[in-house]
N, C-alpha and C positions, 0 to 999 in steps of 0.2 A: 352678701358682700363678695367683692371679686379682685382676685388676688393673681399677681405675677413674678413668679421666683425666677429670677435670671442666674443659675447654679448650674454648673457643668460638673461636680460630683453626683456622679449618678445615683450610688446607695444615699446618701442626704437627700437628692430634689425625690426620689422615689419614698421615705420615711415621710418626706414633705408634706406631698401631694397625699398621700395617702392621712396621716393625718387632722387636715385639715379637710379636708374633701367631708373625711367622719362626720366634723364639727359644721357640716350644711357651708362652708365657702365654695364659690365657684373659683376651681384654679387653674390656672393654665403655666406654664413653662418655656424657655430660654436659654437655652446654654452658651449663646453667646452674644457678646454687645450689638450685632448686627442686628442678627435675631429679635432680639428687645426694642430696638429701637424701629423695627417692621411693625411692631405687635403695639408700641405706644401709639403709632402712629393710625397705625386702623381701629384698635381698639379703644374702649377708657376702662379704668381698671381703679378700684377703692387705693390700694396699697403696693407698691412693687418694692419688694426684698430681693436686692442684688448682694452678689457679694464683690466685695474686691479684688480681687484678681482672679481674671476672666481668660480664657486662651486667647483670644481678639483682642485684647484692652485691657484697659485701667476704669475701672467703673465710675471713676472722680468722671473721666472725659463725659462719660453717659449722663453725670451728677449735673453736667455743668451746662449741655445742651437743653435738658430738662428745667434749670432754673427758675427762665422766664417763660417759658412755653408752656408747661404743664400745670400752675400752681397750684392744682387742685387735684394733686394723686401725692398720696403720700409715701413716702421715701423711706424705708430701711437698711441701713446697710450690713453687710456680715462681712464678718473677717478673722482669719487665723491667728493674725495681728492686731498684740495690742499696743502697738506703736500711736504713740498720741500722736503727732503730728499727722498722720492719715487719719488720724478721727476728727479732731481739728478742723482737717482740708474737707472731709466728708460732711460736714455740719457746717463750716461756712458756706458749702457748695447747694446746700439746699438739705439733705440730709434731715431727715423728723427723727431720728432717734439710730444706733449705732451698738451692734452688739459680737461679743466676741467669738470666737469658737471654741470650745466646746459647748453648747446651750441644753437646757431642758426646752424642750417641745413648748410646754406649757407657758413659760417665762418667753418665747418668743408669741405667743396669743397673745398673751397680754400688754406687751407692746403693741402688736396692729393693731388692737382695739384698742387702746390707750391714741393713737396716732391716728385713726379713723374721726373718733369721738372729736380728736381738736381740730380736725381738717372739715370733715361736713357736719359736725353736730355742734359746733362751737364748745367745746367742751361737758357738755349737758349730758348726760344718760337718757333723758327723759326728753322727746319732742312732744309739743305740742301743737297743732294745725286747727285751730278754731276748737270743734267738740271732737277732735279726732286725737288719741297721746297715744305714745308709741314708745312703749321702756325698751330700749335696746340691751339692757343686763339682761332683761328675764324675755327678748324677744314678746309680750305680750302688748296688744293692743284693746282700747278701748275706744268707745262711743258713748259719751255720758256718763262715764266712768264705770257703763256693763263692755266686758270686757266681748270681744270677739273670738274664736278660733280659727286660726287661720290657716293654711296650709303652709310648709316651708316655702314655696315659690311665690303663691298670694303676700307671705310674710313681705320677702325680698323685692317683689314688684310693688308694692304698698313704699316700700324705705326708697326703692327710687324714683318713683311718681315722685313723694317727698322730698328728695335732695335734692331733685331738677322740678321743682315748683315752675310754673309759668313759662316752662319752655315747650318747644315741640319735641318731643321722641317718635321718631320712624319706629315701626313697627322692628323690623331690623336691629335695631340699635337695642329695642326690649328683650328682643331673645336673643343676641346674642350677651346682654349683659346679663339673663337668667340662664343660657345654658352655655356659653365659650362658645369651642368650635365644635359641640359635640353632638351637638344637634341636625337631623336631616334639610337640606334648606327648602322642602318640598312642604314640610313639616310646621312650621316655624312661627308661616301667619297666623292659623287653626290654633294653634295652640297658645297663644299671645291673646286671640281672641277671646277664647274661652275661657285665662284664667283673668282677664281684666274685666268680663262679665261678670266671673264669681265674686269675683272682690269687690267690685260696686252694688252688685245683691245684698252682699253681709255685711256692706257698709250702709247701706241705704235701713236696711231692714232694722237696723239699733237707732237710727234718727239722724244719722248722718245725711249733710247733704251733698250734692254731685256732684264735686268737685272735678270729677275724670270726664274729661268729654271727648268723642270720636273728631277724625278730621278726616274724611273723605277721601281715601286715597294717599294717606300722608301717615298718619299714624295717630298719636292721643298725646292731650295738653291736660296735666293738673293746675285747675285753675285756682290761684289762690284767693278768693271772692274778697 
């Protein structure tokens, strides 16, 4: 999963990123509304946790741009304030969910995933793709219900083949939603290549069928038969 803190306290987005990073998300960072709104526009990203007051803006503005353009990233907001009327204007604004400051680490997971689950898994912990299930609690998959092992990255390229069913993904577009911006771009295709071989071996080898097909120049379509 791939996650955008738009936070300009530095001790926070540094506890941030480091925490999460622990927990296998891909995360990148924003200090200010500019900034973010660079990074939504090149980027897609599972979840962006802004907080409200930003040295550039008012995060509502960013809430409000996002509404209709984005509906498919899910929205966190933070704040020092717990002034209803800005949680309010933050959840009518689009807003998936709104939390105060000071937090436990842990109680802010739970929310992204809690906010992820009802934005691409329609609320389900459990996907299922024909013989292919995928518990997002326990990260485990299965093929006729033997289970696979998979790598943390095979994991993550598997959840988004799946989210983006029947579309085209650029090869591009795969590594950078496996590795941010942290990756060599010399690097990128090689390694894109190789882990969507492995993952159609390990998936093929349980009795799955080939759902992931190449496209010549373009990148890979999961197809959903």
């Amino acid at each position: 999963m791939k996650l955008l803190f738009v936070e300009d306290d530095k001790d926070l987005i540094r506890s941030l990123l480091f925490y999460f990073h622990d927990l296998g998300y891909i995360c990148e960072k924003a200090g200010r509304i500019q900034e973010a709104e660079e990074k939504l526009f090149l980027y897609e990203y599972d979840c962006l946790i802004i907080d409200l007051g930003l040295p550039d803006g008012n995060a509502l503005d960013l809430l409000e741009s996002l509404k209709n353009s984005r509906e498919d990233v899910g929205i966190l907001v933070l704040s020092a304030s717990s002034n209803l009327d800005n949680k309010v204007k933050a959840l009518e604004l689009g807003a998936d969910d709104y939390l105060t400051k000071p937090f436990h680490l842990s109680e802010l997971n739970a929310r992204i995933r809690s906010i992820i689950r009802r934005k691409k898994q329609h609320g389900k912990s459990v996907l299922n793709v024909h013989e292919i299930e995928i518990d997002t609690d326990s990260n485990r998959v299965s093929v006729h219900e033997n289970e696979i092992k998979l790598t943390k990255k095979e994991y993550d390229l598997l959840l988004y083949f799946v989210f983006n069913r029947n579309k085209v993904l650029s090869k591009s577009s795969i590594s950078e939603h496996l590795w941010g911006d942290f990756m060599d771009q010399s690097d990128r295709h090689d390694a894109v290549y190789s882990h969507v071989k492995n993952l159609k071996k390990k998936l093929s080898d349980k009795g799955s069928k080939d759902y992931i097909q190449s496209l010549y120049s373009v990148g890979y379509i999961f197809k959903d038969l």
